[in-house]
C-alpha positions in Angstrom: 22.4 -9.1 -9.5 19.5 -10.9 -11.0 17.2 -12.2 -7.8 16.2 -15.8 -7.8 12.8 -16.4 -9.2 10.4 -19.2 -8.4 6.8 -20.1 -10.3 5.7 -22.5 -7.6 4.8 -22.7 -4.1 6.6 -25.7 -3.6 9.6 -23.8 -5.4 9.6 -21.1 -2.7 9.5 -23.0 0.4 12.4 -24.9 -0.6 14.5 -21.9 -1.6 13.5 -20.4 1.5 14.2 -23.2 3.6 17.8 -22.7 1.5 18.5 -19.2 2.3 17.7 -18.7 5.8 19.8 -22.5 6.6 22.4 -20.4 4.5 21.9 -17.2 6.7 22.1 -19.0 10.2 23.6 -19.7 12.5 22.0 -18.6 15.1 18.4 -15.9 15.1 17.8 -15.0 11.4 15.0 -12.7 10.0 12.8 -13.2 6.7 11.4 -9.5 4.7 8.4 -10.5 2.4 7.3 -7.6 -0.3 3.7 -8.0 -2.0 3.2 -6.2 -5.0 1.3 -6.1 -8.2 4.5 -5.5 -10.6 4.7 -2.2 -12.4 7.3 -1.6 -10.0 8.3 2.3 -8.8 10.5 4.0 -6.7 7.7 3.7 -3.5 7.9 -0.2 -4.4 11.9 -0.1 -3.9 11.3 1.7 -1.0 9.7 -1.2 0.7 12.9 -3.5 -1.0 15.1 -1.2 0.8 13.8 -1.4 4.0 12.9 -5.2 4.0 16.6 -5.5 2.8 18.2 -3.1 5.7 16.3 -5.0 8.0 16.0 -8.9 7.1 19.0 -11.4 6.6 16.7 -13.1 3.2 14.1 -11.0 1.4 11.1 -12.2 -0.9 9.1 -10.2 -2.9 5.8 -11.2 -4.5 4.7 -9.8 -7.9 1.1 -11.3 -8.9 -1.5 -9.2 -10.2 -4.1 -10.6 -8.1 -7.8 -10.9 -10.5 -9.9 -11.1 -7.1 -9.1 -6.7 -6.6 -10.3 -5.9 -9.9 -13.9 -5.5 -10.5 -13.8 -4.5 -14.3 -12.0 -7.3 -16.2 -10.7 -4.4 -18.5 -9.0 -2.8 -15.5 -7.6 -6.1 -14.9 -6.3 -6.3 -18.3 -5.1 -2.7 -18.7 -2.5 -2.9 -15.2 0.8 -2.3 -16.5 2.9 -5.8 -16.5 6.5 -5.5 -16.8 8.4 -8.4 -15.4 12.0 -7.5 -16.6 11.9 -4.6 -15.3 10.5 -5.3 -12.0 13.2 -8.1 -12.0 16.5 -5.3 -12.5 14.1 -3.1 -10.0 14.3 -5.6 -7.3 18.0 -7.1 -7.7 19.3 -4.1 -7.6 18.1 -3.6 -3.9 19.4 -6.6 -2.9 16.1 -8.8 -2.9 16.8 -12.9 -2.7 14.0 -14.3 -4.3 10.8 -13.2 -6.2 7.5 -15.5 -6.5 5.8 -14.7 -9.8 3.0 -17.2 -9.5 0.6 -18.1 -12.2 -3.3 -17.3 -11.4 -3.7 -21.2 -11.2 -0.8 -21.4 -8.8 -2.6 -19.0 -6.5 -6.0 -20.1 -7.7 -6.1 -24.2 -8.4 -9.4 -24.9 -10.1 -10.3 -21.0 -10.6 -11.1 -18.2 -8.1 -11.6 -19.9 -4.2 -14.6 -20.2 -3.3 -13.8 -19.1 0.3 -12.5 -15.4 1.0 -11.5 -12.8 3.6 -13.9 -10.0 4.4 -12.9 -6.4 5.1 -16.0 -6.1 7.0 -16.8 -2.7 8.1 -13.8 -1.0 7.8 -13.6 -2.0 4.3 -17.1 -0.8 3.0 -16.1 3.1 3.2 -13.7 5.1 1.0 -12.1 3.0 -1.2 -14.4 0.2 -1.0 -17.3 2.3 -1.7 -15.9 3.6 -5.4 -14.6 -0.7 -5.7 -16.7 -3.1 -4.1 -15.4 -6.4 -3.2 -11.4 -4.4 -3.8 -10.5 -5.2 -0.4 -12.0 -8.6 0.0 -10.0 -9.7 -2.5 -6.8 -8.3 -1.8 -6.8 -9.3 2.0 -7.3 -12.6 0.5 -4.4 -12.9 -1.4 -2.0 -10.7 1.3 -3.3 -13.5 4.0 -2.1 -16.6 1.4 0.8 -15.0 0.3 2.0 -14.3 4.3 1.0 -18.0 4.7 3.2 -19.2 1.6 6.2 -17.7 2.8 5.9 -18.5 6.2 9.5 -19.1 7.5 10.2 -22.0 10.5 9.1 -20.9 13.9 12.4 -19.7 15.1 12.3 -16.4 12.4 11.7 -13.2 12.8 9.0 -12.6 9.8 8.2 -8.9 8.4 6.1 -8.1 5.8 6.5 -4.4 3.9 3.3 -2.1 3.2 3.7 1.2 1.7 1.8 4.3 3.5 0.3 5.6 0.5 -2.9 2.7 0.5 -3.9 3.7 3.9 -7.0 2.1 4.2 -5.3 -1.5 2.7 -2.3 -0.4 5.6 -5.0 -0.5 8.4 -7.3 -3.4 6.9 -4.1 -5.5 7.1 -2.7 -4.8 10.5 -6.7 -5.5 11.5 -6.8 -8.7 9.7 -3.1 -10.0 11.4 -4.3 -8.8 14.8 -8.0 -10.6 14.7 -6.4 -13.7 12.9 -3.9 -13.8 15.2 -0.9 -14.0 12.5 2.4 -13.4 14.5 3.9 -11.7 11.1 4.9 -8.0 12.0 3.6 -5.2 9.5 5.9 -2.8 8.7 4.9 0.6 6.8 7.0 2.6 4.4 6.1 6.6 4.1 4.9 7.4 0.9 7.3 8.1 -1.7 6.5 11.3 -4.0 8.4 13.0 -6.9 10.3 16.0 -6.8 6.8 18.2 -7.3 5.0 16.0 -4.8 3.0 13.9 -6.8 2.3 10.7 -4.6 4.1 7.4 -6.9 1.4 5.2 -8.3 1.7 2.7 -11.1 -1.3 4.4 -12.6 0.7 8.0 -13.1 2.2 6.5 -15.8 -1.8 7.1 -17.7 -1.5 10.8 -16.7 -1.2 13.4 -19.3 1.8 16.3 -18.7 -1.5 18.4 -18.0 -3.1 16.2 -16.0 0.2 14.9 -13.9 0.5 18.8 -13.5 -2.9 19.5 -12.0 -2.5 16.2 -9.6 -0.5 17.8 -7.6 -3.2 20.0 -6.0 -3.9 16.5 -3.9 -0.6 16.9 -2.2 -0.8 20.1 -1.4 -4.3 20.2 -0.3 -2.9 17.5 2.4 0.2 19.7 3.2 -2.4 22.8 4.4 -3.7 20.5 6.8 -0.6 19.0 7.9 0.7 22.9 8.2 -2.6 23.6 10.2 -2.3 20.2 12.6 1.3 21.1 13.3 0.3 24.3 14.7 -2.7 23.3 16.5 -4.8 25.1 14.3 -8.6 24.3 13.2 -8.2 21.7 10.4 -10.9 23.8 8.3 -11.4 20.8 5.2 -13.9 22.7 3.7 -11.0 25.1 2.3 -8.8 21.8 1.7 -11.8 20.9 -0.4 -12.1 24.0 -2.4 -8.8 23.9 -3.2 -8.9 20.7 -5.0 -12.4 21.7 -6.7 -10.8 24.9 -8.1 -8.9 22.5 -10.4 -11.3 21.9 -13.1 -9.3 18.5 -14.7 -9.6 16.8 -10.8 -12.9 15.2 -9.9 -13.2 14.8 -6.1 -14.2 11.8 -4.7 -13.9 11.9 -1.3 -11.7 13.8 1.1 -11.8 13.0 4.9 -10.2 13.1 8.5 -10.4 10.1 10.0 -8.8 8.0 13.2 -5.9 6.3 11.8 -6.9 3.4 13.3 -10.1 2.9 13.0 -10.8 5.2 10.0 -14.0 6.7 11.6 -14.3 10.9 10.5 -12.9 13.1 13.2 -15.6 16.0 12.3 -15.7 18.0 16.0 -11.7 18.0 14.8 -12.2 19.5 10.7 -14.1 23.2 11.8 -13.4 25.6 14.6 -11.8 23.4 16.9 -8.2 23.5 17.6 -6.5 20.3 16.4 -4.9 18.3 18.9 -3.6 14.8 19.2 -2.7 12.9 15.3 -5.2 11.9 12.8 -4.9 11.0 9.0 -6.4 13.0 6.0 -7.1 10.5 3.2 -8.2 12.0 -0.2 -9.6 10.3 -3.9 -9.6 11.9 -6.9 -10.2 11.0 -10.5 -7.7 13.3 -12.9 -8.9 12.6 -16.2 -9.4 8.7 -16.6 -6.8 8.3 -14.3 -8.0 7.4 -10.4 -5.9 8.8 -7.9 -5.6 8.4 -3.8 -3.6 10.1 -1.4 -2.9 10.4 2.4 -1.4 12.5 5.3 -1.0 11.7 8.7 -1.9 14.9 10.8 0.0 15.2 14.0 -0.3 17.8 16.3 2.6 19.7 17.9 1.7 21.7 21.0 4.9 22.6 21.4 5.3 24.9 18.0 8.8 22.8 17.2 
């Protein structure tokens, strides 16, 4: 079934309004989905789960100018509304808000905008300044748009595979003190283990092919974190060096809160307690990222 689609702010705050008066009696629950379009299977993962838990779910699909540094990267992102449309309808999702840029934007780009602060300027932000800025902008005003009433229950979906956008997030409800909860979806991978991107769809056979050494570089270190084992990265490293179409970009362990480097934990010391190995590539033209959480089983199950 073909979801409901609104162009307008107005326009969704009245078909909210709608639904969840429809979905009452009584305590109801509202699921919102963010995305860019280009729609996957990892983004129907997040419809799923919004839908299994939530009596009404919205999702977003706005590709949001303020992330993109290069205009030509900004033109070149895949749109494909018809498809995203079938992509969400079939998962059950109520309503989708395809604003226009002035919509989201009256009178061109604001003026005023989030800051990732520190945890924004490493990984990700240093390889695309000003990325995360922008999109904790947008997430904040598109959380704000579809705010239910007071007496909802309000979940938004983030997928596990942006990490670093994950944490910055939960960060920016907690010190803004939004009472939305944030809800993370593992990472969705195809059958060879390639983590699901919109951008894989730019890959080459070949290159698609040697991709995959990013997932299994992560799997060695989850292996060697189940078993209490020194992480050894240097090795995780060389292994995604030895493929001569990947260009590494970074590859670190980190806290998975506060993404600082867990080094005493990478080397000759057993690993212990849960961490997250987050990894960038470029394959070809095509930038890739990647993560594992890293969990520690002292127990050998």
């Amino acid at each position: 079934m073909r979801p409901r689609v609104l162009t307008t702010a107005a326009q969704l705050r009245a078909a909210l309004a709608e639904q969840l008066a429809a979905a009452g009696p009584g305590p109801v629950s509202l699921g919102l989905v963010p995305t860019m379009g280009a729609l996957h299977e990892g983004h129907a993962a997040l419809a799923r789960a919004a839908r299994t838990e939530n009596d009404v779910v919205v999702a977003t699909i706005f590709v949001n100018p303020l992330q993109f540094g290069d205009p030509l990267d900004l033109d070149r992102y895949p749109r494909t509304l018809e498809a995203d449309l079938e992509i969400l309808g079939g998962y059950g999702v109520d309503l989708v808000f395809v604003p226009s840029r002035q919509e989201m934007y009256p009178g061109g780009e604001p003026l005023v905008r989030l800051s990732a602060g520190r945890l924004g300027a490493r990984f990700e932000g240093e390889f695309r300044p000003g990325h995360f800025d922008g999109m904790l902008t947008v997430v904040a005003k598109l959380l704000h748009l579809a705010w239910p009433a007071a007496d909802a229950a309000y979940r938004a979906y983030f997928g596990q595979k942006d990490a670093q956008q994950l944490a910055l997030i939960r960060r920016m409800v907690r010190d803004l003190s939004f009472t939305a909860d944030i809800r993370a979806v593992p990472t969705v991978r195809s059958a060879e283990g390639l983590a699901l991107s919109s951008r894989n769809r730019f890959l080459t056979a070949q290159e698609a092919d040697a991709a995959l050494v990013l997932s299994r570089a992560l799997r060695l270190l989850a292996e060697r974190a189940v078993r209490c084992e020194p992480l050894d990265l240097e090795s995780a490293v060389a292994l995604v060096e030895s493929q001569p179409l990947v260009q590494l970009e970074y590859f670190e362990v980190v806290d998975p809160d506060t993404l600082e480097p867990l080094a005493f934990n990478c080397r000759e010391t057993p690993f212990s307690g849960e961490a997250l190995a987050l990894i960038a590539a470029r394959v070809g033209s095509v930038r890739l990222i990647d993560n594992q959480p890293l969990l520690a089983d002292p127990a050998g199950t």
